[in-house]
C-alpha positions in Angstrom: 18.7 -13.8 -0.1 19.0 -11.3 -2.9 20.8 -8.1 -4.3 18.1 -5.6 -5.4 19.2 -4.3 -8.9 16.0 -1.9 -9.4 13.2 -0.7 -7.6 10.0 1.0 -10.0 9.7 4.2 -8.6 5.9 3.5 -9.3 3.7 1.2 -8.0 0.7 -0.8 -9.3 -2.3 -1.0 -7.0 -4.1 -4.7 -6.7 -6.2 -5.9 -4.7 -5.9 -3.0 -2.1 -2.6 -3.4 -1.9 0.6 -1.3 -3.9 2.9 -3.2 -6.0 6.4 -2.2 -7.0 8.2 -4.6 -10.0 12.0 -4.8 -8.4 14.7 -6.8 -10.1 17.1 -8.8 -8.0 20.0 -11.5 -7.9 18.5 -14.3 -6.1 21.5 -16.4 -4.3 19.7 -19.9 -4.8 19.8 -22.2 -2.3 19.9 -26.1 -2.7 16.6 -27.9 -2.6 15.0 -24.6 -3.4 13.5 -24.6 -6.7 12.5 -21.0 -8.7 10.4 -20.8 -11.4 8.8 -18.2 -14.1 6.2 -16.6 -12.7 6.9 -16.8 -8.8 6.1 -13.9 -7.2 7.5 -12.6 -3.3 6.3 -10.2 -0.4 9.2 -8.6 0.9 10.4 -6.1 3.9 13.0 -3.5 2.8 14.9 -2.1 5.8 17.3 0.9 5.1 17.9 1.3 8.7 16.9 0.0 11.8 16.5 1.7 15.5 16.0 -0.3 19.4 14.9 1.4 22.6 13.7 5.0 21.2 11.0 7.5 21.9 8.9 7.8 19.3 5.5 9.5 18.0 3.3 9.0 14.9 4.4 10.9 12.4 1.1 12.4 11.5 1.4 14.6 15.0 4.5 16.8 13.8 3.8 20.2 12.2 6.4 21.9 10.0 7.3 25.3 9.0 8.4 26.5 6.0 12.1 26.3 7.0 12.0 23.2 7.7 11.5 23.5 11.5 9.4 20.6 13.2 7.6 21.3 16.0 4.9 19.6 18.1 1.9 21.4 20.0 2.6 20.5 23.7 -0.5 20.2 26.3 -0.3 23.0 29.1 -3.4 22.6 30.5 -6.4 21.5 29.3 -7.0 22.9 26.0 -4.3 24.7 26.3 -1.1 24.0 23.5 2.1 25.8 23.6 4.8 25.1 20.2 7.8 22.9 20.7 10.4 22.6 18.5 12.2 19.2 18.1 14.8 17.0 16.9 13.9 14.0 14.9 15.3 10.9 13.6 14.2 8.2 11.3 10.8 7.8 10.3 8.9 4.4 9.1 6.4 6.6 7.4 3.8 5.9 10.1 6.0 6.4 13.4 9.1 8.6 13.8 12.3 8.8 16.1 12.5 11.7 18.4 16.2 12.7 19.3 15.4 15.5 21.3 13.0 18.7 22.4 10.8 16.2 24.4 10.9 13.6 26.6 8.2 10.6 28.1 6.5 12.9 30.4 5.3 15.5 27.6 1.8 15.4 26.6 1.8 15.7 22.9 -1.2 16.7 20.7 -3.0 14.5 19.0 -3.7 16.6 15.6 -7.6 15.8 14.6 -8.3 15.3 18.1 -10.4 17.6 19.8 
């Protein structure tokens, strides 16, 4: 367990993979030994949600408001614009609150 002090708002790319330097207070546990030099992988979670409906992130469309919306499928080929509530976001998959439910067929964008 730790307490993060500071997060780099940059990260360092190795090895295909992005890096951020954090500083933390480490509780130490007994029979666990740290050393110079150790280094961690670590989840961060802000926030956490169970039991939601959700779409990938990369299927929203905004407006210069602010406004989301989502192209929804009438017919074949056909798209009409809904607007929609949304929640919290993973950065890959987001929360939908409300404007559509698990029978709407949602457009894929760079589908065809």
């Amino acid at each position: 367990e730790a307490v993060l002090d500071y997060i780099s708002p940059k990260g360092v790319e190795e090895s295909g993979s992005v890096k951020f330097e954090i500083i933390a207070d480490v509780v130490q546990k007994e029979g666990i030994f740290l050393r110079a030099g150790y280094s961690a992988s670590a989840d961060i979670i802000l926030d956490k949600r169970a039991n939601v409906l959700a779409i990938l992130e990369r299927d929203l469309m905004f407006e210069d408001d602010g406004k989301v919306y989502v192209e929804l499928e009438i017919t074949e080929q056909e798209f009409e614009k809904r607007y929609i509530q949304v929640g919290l976001s993973d950065g890959i998959n987001i929360e939908i609150l409300g404007g559509i439910d698990t029978s709407t067929k949602v457009k894929v964008q760079g589908a065809m």
